[in-house]
N, CA, C and O atoms as a GROMACS GRO file, in nm:
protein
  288
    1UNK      N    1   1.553   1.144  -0.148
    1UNK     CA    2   1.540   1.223  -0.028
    1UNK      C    3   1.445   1.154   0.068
    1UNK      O    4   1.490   1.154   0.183
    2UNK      N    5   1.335   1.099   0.056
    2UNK     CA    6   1.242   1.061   0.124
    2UNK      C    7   1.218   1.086   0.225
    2UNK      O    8   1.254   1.012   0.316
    3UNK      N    9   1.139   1.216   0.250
    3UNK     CA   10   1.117   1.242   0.409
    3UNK      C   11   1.022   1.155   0.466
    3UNK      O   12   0.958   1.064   0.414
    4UNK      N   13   1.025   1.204   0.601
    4UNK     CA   14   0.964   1.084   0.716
    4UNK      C   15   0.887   1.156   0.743
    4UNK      O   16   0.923   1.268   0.709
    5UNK      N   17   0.757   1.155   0.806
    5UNK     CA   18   0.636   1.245   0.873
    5UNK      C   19   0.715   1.298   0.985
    5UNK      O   20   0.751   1.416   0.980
    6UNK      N   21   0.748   1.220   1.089
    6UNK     CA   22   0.828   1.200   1.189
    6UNK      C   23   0.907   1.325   1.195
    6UNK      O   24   0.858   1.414   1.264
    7UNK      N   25   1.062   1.357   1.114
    7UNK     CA   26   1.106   1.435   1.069
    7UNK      C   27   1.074   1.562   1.033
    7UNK      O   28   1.144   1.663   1.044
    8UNK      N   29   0.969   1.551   0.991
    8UNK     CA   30   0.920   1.680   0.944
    8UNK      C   31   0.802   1.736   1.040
    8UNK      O   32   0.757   1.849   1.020
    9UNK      N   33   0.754   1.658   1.144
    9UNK     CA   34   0.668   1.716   1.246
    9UNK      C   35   0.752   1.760   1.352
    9UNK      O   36   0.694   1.772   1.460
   10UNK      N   37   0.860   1.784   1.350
   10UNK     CA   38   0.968   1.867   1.449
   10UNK      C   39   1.030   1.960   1.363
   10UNK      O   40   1.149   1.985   1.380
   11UNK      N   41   0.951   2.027   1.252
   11UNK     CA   42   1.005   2.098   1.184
   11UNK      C   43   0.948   2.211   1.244
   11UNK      O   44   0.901   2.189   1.355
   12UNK      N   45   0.939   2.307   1.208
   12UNK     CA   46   0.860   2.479   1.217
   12UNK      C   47   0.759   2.507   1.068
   12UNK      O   48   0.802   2.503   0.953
   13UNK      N   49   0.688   2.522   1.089
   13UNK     CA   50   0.633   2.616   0.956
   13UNK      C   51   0.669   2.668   0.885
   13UNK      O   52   0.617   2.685   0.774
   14UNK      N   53   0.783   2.717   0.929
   14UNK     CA   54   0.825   2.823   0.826
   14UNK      C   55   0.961   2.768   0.790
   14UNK      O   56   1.040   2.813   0.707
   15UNK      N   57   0.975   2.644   0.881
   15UNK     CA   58   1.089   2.582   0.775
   15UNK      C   59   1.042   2.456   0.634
   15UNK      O   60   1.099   2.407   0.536
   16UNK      N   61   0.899   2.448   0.704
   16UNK     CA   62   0.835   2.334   0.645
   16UNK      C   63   0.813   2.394   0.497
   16UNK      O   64   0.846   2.327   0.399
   17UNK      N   65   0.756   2.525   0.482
   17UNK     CA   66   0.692   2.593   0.425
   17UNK      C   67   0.846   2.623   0.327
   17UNK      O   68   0.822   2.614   0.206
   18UNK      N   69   0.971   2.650   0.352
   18UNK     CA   70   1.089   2.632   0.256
   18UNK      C   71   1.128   2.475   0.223
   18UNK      O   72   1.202   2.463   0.125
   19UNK      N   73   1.102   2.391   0.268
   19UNK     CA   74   1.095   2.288   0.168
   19UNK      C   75   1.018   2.307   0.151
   19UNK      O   76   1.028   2.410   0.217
   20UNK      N   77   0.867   2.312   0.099
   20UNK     CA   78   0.798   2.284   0.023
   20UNK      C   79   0.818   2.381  -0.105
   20UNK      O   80   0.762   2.355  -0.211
   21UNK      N   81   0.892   2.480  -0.090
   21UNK     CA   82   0.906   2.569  -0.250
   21UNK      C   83   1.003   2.506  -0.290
   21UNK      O   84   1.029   2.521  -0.410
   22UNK      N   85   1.074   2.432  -0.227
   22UNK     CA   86   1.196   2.368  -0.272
   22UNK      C   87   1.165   2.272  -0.383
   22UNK      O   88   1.195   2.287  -0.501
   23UNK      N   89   1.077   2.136  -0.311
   23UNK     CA   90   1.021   2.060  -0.369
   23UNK      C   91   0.968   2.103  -0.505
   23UNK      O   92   0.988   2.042  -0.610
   24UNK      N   93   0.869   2.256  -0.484
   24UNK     CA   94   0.839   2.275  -0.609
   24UNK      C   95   0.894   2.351  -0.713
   24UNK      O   96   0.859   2.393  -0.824
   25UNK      N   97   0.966   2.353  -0.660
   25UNK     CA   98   1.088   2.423  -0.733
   25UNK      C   99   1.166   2.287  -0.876
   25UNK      O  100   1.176   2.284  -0.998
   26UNK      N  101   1.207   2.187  -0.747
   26UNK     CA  102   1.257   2.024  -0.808
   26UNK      C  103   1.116   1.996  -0.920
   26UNK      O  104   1.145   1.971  -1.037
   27UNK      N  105   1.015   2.000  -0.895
   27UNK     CA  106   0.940   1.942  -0.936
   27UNK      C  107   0.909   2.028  -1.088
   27UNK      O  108   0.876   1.962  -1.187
   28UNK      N  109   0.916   2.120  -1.094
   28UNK     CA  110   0.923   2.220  -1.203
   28UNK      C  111   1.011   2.178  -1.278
   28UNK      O  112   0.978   2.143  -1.391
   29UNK      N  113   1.138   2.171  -1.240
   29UNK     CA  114   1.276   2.121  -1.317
   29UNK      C  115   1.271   1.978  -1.380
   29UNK      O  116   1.309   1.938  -1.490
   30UNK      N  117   1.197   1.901  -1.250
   30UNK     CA  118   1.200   1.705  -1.335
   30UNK      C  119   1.152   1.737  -1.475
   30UNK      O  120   1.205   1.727  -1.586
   31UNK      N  121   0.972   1.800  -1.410
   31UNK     CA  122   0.869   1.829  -1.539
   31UNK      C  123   0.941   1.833  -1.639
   31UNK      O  124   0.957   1.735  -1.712
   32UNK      N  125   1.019   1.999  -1.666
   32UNK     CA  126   1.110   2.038  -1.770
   32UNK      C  127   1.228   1.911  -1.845
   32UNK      O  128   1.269   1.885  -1.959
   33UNK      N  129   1.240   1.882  -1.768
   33UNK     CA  130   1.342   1.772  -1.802
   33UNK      C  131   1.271   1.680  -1.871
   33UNK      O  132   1.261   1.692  -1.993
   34UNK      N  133   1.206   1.569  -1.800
   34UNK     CA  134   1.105   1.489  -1.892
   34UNK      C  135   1.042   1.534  -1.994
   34UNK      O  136   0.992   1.447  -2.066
   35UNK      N  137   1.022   1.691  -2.039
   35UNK     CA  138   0.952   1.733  -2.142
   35UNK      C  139   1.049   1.762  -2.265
   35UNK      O  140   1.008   1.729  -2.376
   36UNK      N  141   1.157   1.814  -2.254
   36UNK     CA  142   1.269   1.808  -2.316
   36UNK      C  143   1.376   1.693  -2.334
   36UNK      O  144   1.489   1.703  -2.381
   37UNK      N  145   1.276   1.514  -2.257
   37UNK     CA  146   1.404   1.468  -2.316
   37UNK      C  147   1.506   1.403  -2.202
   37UNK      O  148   1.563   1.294  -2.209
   38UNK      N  149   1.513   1.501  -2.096
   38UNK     CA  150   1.661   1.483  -2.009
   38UNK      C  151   1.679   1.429  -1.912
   38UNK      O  152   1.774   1.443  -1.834
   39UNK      N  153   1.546   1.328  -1.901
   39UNK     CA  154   1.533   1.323  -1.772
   39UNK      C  155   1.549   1.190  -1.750
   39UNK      O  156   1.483   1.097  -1.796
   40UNK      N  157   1.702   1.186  -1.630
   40UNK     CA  158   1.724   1.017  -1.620
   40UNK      C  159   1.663   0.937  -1.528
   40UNK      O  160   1.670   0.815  -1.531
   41UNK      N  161   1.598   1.008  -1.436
   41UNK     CA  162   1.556   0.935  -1.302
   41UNK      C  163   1.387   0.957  -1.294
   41UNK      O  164   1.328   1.029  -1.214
   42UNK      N  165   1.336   0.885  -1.389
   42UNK     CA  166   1.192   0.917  -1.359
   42UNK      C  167   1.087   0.897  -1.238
   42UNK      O  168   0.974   0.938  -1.210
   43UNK      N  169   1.178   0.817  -1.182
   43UNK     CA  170   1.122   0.743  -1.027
   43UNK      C  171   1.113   0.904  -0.929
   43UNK      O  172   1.026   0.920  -0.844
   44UNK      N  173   1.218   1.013  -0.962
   44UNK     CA  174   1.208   1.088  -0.887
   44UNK      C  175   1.070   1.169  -0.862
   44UNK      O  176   1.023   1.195  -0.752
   45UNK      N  177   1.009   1.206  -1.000
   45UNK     CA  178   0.884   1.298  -0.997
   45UNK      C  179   0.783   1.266  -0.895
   45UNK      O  180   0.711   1.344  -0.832
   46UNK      N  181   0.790   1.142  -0.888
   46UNK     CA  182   0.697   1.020  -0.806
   46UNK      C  183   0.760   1.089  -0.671
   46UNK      O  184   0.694   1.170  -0.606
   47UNK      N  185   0.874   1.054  -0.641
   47UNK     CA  186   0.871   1.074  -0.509
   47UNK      C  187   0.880   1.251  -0.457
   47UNK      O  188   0.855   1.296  -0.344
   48UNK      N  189   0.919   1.322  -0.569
   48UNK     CA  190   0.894   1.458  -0.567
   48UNK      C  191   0.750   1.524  -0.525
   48UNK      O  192   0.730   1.633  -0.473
   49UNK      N  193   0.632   1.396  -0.574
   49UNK     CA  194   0.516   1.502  -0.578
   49UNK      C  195   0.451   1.426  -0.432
   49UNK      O  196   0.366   1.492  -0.372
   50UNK      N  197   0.486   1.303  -0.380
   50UNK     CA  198   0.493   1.255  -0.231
   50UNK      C  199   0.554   1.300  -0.147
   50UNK      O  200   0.520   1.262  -0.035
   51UNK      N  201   0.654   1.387  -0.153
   51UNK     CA  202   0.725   1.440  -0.079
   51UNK      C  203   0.631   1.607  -0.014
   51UNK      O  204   0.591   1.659   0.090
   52UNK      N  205   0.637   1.624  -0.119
   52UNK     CA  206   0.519   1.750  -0.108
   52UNK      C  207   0.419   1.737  -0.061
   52UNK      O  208   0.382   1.828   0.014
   53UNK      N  209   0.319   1.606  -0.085
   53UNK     CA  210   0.204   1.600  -0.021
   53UNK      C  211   0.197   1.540   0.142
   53UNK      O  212   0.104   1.520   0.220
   54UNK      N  213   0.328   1.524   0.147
   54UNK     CA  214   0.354   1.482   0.308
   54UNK      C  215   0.384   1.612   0.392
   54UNK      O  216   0.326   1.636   0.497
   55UNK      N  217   0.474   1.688   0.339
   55UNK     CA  218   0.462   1.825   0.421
   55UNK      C  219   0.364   1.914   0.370
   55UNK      O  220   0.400   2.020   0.421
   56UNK      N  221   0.266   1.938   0.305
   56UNK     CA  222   0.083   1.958   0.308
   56UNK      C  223   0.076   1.883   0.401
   56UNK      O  224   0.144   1.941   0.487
   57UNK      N  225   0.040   1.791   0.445
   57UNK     CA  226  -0.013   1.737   0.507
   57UNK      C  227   0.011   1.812   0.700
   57UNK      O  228  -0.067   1.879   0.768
   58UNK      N  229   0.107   1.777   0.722
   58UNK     CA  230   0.186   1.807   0.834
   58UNK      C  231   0.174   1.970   0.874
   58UNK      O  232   0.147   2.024   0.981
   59UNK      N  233   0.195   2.004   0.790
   59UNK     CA  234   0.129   2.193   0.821
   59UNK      C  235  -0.047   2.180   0.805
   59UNK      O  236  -0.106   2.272   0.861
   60UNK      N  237  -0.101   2.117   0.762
   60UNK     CA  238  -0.239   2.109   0.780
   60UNK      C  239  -0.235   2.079   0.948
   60UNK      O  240  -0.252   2.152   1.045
   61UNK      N  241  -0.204   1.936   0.931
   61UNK     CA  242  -0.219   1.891   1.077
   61UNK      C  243  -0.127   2.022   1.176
   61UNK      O  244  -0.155   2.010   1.295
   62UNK      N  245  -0.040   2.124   1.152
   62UNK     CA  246  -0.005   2.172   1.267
   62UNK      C  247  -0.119   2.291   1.226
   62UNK      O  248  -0.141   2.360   1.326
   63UNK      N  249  -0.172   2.321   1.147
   63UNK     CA  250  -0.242   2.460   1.109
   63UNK      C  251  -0.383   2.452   1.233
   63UNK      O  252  -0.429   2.544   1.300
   64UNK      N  253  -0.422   2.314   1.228
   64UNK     CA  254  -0.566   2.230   1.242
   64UNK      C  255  -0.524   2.269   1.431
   64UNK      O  256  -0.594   2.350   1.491
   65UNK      N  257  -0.421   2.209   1.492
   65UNK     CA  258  -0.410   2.198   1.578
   65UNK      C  259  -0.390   2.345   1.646
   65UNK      O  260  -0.444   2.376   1.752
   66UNK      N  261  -0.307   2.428   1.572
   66UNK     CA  262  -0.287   2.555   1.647
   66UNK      C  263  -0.412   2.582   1.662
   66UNK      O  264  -0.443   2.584   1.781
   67UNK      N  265  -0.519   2.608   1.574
   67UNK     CA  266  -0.665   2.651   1.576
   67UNK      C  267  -0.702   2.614   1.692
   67UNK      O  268  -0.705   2.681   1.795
   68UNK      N  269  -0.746   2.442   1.667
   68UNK     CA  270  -0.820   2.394   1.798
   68UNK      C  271  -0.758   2.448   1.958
   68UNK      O  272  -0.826   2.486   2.053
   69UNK      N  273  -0.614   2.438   1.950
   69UNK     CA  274  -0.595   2.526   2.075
   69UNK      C  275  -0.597   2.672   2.107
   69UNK      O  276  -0.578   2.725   2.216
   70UNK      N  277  -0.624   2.730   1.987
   70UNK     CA  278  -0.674   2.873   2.021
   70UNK      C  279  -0.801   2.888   2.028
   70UNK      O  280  -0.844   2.997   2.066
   71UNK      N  281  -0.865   2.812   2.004
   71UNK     CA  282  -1.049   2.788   2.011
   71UNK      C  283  -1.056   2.789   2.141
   71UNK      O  284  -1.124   2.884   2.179
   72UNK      N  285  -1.005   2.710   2.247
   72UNK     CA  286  -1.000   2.705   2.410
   72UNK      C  287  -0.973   2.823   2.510
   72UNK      O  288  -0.973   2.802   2.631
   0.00000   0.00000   0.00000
């Protein structure tokens, strides 16, 4: 999947905020998988738990910014 910052800073919050349950949703399932055994693509978890910390990130930065312009 590899999202882009880019991409995802023309997102909404509240769409950002459904991928990110998504992600952890995937990320629950790799876990399970690798723990049981099933899991063929281990490269994914990696990019599962980067994926996530990029949209954290991006709702920080829009959270940070709505503030500062309501501070004015």
């Amino acid at each position: 999947m590899a999202l882009k910052a880019a991409e995802l800073g023309a997102k909404t919050p509240e769409e950002l905020r459904a991928d990110l349950l998504a992600l952890k949703k995937e990320s629950f399932n790799l876990r399970f998988q690798q723990a049981t055994g099933q899991l063929e693509n281990s490269a994914r978890i990696r990019a599962a738990r980067r994926d996530t910390a990029r949209i954290m990130t991006v709702l920080n930065q829009k959270a940070a910014s709505a503030a500062a312009t309501g501070e004015n």
